[in-house]
DSSP file (Angstrom, degrees, kcal/mol; ACC not computed):
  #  RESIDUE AA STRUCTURE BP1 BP2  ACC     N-H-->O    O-->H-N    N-H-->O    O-->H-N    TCO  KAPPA ALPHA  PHI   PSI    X-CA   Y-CA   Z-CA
    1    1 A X              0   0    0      0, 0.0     0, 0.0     0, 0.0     0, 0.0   0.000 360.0 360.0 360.0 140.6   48.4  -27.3   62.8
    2    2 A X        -     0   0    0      1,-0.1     2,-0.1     0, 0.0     0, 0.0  -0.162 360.0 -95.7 -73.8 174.8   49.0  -23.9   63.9
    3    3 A X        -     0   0    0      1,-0.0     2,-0.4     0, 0.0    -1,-0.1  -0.449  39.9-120.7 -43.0 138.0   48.4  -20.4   61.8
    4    4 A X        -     0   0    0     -2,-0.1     2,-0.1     1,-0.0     3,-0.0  -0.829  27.4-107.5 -83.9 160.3   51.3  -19.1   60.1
    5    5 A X    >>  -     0   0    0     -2,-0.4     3,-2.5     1,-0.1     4,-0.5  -0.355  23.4-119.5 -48.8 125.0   52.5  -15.6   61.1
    6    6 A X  G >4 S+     0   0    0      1,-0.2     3,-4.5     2,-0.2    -1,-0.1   0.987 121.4  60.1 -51.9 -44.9   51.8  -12.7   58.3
    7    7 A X  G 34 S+     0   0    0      1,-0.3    -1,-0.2    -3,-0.0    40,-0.0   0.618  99.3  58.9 -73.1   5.0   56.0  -12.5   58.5
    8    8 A X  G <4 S+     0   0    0     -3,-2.5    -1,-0.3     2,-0.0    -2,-0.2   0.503  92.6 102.6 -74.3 -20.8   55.7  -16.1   57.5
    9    9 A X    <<  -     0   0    0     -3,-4.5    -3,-0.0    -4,-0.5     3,-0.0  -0.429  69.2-121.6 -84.2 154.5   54.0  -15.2   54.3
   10   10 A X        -     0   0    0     -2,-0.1     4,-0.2     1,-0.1    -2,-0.0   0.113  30.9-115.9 -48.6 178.7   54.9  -15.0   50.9
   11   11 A X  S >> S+     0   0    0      2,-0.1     3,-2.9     3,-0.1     4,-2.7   0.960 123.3  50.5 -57.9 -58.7   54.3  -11.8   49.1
   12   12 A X  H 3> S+     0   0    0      1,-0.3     4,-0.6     2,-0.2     5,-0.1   0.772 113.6  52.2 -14.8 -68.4   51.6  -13.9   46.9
   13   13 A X  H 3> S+     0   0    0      2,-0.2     4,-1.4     1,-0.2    -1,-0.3   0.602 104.5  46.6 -40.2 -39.0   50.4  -15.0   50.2
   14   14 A X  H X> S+     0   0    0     -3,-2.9     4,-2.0     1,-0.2     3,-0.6   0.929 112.5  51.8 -98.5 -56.9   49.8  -11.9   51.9
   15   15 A X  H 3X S+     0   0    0     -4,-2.7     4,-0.8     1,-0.2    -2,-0.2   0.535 104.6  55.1 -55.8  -2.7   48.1  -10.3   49.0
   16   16 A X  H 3< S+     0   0    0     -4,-0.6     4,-0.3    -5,-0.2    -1,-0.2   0.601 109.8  46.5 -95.6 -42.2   45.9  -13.1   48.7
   17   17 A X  H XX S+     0   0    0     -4,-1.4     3,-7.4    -3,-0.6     4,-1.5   0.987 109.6  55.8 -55.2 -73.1   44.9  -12.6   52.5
   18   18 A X  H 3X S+     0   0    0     -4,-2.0     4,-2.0     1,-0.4     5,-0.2   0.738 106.9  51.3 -28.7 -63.0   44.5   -8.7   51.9
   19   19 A X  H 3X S+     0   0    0     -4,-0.8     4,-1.2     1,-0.3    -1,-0.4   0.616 115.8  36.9 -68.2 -18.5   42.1   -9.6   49.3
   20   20 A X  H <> S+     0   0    0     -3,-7.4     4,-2.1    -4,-0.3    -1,-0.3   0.924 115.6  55.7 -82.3 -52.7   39.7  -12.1   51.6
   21   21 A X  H  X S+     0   0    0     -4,-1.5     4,-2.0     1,-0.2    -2,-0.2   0.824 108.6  45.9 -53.0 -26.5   40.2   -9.8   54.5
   22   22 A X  H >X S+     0   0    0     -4,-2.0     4,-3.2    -5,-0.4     3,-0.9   0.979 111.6  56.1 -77.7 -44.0   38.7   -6.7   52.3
   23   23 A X  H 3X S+     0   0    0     -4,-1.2     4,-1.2     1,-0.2     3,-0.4   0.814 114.7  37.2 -26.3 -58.7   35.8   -9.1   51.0
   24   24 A X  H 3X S+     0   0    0     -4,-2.1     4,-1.9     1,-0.3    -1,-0.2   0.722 107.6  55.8 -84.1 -13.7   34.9   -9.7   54.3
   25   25 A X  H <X S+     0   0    0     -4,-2.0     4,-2.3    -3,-0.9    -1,-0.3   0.807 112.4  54.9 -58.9 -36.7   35.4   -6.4   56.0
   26   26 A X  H  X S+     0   0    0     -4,-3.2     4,-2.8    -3,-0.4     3,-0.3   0.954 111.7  42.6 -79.0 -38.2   32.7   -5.4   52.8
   27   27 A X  H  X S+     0   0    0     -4,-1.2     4,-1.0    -5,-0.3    -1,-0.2   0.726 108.8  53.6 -93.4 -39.7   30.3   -7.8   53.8
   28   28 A X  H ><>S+     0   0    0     -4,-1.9     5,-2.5     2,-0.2     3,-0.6   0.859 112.4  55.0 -71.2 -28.6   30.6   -7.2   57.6
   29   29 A X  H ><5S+     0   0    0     -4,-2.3     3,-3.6    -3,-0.3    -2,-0.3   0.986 105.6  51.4 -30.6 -75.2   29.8   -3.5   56.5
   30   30 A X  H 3<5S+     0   0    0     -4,-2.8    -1,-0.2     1,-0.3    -2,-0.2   0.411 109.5  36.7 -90.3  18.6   27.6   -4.3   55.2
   31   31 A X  T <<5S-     0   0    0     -4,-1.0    -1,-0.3    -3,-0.6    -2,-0.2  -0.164 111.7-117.0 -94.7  15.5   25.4   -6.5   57.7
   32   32 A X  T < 5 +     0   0    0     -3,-3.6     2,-0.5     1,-0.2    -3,-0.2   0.754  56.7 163.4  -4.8  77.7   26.8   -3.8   60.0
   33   33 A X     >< -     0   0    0     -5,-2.5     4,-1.4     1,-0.2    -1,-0.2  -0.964  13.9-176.5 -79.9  99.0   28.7   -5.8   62.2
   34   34 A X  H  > S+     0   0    0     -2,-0.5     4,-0.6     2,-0.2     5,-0.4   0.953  76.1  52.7-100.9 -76.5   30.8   -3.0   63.5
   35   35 A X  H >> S+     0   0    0      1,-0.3     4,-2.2     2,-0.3     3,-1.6   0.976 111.7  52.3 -39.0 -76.8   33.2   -5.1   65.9
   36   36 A X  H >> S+     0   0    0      1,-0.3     4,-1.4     2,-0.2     3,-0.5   0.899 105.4  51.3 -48.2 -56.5   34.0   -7.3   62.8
   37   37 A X  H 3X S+     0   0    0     -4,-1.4     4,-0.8     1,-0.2    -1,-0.3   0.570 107.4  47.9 -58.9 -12.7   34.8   -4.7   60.7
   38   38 A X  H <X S+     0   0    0     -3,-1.6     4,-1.2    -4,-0.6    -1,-0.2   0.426 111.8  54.8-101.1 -29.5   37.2   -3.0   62.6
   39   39 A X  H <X S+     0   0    0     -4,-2.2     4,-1.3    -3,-0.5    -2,-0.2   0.889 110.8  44.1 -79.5 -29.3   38.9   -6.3   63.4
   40   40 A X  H  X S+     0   0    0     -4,-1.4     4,-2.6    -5,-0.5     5,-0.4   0.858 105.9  59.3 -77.4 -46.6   39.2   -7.0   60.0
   41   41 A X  H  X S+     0   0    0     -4,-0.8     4,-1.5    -5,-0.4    -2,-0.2   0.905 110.1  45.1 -54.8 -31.4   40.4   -3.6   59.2
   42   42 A X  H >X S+     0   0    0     -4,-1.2     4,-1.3     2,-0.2     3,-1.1   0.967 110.3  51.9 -82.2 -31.3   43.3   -4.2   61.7
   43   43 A X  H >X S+     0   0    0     -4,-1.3     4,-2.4     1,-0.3     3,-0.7   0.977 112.6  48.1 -66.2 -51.9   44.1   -8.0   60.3
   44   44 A X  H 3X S+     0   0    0     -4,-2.6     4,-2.0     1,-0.2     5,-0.4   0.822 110.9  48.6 -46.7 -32.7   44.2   -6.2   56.8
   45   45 A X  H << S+     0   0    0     -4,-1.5    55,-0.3    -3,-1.1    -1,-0.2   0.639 117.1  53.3 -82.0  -6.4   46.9   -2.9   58.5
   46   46 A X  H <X S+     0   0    0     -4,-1.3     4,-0.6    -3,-0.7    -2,-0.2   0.902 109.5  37.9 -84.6 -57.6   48.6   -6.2   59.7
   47   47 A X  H >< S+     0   0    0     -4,-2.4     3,-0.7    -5,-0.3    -2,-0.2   0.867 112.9  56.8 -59.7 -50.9   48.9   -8.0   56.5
   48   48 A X  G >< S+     0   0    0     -4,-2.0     3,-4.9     2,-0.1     4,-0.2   0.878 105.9  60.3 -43.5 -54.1   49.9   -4.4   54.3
   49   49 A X  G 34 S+     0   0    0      1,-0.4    -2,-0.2    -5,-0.4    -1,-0.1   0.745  94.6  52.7 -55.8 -25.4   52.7   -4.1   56.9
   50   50 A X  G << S+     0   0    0     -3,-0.7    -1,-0.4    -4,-0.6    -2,-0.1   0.067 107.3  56.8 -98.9  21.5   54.6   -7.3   56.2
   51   51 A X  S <  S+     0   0    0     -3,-4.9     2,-0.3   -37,-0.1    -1,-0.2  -0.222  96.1  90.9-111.9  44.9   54.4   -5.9   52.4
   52   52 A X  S    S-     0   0    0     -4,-0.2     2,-0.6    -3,-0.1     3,-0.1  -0.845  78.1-131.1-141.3 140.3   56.3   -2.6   53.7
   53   53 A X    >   -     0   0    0     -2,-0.3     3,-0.6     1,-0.1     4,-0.4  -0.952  22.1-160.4-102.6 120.6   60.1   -2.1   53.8
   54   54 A X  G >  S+     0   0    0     -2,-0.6     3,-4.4     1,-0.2    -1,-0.1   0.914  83.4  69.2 -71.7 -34.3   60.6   -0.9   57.3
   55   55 A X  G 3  S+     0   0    0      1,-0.3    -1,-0.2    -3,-0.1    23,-0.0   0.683  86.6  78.4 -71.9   8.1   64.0    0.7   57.0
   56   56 A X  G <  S+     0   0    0     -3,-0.6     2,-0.4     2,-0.0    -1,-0.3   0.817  86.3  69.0 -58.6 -28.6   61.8    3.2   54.9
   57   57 A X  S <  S-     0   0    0     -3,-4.4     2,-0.4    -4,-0.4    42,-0.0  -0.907  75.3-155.1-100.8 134.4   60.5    4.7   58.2
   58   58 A X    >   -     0   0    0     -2,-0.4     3,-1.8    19,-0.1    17,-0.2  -0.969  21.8-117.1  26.1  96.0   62.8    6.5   60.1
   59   59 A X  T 3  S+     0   0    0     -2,-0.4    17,-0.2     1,-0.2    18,-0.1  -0.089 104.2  34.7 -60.6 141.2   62.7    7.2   63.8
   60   60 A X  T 3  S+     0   0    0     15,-1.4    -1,-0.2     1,-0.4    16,-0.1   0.053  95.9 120.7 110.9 -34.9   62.3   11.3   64.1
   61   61 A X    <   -     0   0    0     -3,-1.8    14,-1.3    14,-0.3    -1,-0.4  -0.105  59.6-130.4 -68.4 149.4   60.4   11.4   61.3
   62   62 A X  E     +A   74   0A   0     45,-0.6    44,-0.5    12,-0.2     2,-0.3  -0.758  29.0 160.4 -98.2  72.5   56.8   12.7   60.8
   63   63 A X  E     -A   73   0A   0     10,-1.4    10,-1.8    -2,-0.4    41,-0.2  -0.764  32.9-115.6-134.5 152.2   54.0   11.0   59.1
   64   64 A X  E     -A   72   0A   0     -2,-0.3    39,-1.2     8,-0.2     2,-0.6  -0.404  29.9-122.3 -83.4 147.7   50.2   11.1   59.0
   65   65 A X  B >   -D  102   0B   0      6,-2.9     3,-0.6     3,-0.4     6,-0.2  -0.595  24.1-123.8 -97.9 148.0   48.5    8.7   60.0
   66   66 A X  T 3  S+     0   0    0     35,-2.7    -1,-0.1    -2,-0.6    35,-0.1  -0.006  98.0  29.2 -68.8 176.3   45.9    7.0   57.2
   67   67 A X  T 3  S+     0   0    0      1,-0.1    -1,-0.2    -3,-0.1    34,-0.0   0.845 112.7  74.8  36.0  57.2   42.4    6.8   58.2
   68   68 A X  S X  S-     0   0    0     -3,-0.6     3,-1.1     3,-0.0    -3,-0.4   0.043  73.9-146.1-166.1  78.9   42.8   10.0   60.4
   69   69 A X  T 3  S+     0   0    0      1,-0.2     3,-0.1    -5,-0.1    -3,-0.0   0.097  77.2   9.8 -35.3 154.3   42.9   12.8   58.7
   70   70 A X  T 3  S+     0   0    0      1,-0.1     2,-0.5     0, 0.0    -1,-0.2   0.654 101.1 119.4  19.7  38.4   45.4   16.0   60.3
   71   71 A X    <   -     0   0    0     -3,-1.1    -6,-2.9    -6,-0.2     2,-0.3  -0.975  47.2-161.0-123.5 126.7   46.8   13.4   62.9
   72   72 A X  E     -A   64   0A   0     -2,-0.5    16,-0.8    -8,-0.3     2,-0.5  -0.903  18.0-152.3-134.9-175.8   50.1   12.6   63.1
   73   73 A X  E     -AB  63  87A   0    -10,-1.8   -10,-1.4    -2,-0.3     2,-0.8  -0.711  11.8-154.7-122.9 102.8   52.6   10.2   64.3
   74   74 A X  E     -AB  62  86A   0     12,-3.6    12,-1.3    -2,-0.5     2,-0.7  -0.827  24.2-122.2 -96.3 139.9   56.1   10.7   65.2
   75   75 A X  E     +     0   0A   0    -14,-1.3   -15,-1.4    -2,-0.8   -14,-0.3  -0.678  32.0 172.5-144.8  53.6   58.1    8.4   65.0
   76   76 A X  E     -     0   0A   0     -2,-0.7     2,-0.2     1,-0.2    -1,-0.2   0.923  69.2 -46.7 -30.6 -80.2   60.4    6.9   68.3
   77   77 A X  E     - B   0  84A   0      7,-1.5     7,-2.8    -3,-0.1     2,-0.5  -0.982  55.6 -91.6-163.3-176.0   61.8    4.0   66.9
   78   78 A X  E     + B   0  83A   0     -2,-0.2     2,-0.6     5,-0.2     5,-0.2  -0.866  26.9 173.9-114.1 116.3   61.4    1.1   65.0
   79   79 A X  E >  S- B   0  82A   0      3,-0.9     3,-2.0    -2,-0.5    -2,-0.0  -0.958  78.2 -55.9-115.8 107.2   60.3   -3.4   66.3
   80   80 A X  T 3  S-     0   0    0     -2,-0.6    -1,-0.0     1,-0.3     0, 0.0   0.111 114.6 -22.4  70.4-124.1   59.8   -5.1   63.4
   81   81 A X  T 3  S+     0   0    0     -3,-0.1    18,-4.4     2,-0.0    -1,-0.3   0.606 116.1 102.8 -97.6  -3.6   57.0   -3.6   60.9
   82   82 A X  E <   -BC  79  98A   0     -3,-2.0    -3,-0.9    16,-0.2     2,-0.6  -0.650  66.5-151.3 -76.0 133.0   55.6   -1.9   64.2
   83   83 A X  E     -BC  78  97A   0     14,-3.9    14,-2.6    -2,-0.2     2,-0.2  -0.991  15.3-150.2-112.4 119.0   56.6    2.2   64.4
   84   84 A X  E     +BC  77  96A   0     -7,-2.8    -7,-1.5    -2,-0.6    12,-0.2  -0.807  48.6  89.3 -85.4 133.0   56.9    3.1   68.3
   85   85 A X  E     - C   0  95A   0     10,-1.4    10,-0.7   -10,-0.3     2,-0.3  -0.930  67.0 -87.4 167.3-168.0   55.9    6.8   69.0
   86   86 A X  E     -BC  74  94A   0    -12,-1.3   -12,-3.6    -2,-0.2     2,-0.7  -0.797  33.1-112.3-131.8-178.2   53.2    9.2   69.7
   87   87 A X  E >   -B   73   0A   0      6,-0.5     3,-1.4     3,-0.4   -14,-0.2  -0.862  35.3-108.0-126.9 124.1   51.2   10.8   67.8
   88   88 A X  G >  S+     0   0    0    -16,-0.8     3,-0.7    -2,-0.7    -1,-0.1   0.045 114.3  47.3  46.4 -76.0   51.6   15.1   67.7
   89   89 A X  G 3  S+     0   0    0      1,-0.3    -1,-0.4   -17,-0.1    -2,-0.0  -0.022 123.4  39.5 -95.0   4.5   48.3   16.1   69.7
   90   90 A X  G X   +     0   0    0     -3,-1.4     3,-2.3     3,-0.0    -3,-0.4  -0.012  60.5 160.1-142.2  51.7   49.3   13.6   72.2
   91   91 A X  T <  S+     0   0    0     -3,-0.7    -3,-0.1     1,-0.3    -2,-0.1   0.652  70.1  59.5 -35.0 -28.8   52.7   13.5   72.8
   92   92 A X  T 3  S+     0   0    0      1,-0.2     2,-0.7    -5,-0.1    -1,-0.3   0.740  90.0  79.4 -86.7  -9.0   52.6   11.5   76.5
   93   93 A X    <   -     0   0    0     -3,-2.3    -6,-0.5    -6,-0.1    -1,-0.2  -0.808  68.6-168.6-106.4  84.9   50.8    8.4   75.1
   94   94 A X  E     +C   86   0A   0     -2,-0.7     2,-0.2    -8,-0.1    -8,-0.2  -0.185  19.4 151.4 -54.8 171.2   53.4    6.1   73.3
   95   95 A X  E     -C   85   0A   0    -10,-0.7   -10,-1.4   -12,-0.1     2,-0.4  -0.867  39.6 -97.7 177.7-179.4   52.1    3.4   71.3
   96   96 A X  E     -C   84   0A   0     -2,-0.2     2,-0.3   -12,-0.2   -12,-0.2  -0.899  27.9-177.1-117.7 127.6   52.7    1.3   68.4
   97   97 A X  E     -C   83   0A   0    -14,-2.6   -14,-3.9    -2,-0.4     2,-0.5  -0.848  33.3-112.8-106.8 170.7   51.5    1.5   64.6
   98   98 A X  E >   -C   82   0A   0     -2,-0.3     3,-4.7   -16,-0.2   -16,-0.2  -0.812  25.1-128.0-104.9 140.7   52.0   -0.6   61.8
   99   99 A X  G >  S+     0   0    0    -18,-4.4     3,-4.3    -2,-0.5    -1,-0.1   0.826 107.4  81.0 -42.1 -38.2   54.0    1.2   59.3
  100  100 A X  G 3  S+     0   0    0      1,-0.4    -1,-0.3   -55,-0.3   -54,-0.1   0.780  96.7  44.7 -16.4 -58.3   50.7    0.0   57.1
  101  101 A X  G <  S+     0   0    0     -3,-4.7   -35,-2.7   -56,-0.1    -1,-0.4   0.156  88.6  93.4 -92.3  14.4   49.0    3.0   58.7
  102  102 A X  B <   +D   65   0B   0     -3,-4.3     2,-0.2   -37,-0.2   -37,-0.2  -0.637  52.5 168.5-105.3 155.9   51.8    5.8   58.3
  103  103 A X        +     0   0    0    -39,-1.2     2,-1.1    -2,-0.2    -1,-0.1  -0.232  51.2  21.7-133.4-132.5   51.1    7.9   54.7
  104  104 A X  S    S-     0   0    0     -2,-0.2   -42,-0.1   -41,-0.2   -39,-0.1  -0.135  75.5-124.9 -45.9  49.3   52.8   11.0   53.8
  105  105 A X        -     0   0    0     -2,-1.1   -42,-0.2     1,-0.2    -1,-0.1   0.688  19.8-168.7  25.9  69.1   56.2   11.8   55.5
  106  106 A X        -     0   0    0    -44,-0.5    -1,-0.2     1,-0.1   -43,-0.1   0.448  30.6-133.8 -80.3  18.1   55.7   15.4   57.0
  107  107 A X        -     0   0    0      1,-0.1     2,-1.1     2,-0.0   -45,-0.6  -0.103  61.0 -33.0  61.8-174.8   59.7   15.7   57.7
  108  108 A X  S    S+     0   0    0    -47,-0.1     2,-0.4    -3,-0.1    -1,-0.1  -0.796  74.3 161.1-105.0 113.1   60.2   17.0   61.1
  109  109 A X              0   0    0     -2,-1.1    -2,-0.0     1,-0.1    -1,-0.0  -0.832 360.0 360.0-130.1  97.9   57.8   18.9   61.9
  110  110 A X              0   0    0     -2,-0.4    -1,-0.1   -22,-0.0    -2,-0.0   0.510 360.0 360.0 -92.3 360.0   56.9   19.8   66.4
């Protein structure tokens, strides 16, 4: 039987992942398995994201991105729980976060 899709899970569901994924992320820490933890750490920004209203984010908009302090991400437009854009200090390299990983709102701010 296949996987479901986080955008198939419940809320229940998805917090119930979060909570395995951080276990194991702690555990690959702490065997430092590097590669695993960073993989987990994305399954977890994957999993937060389908608990995210997207039409909170707003293409145009400014927002820092978590886990990297003074960088931020503006905002093109919006595919699903994914925000397309670049981020400030590199304005020619579009790419995609999950809203998961947007924080604060900085308004529009170039």
């Amino acid at each position: 039987m296949p996987e479901k899709r986080y955008s198939q899970y419940t809320e229940h569901e998805l917090n119930q992942e979060i909570a395995s994924l951080t276990e194991k992320a702690r555990k690959a820490e702490q065997l430092g398995m590097v590669n695993e933890y960073a993989v987990l750490e994305r399954k977890m920004a994957m999993a937060k994201a389908y608990l995210l209203n997207p039409d909170d984010f707003k293409a145009g908009d400014v927002y820092e991105v978590e886990g990297d302090p003074g960088s931020y991400f503006k905002i093109n437009y919006m595919n699903g729980v994914f925000a397309w854009g670049h981020r400030m200090n590199s304005p020619e390299n579009e790419e995609a976060l999950p809203i998961s990983l947007l924080g604060k709102n900085r308004q529009n701010q170039e």
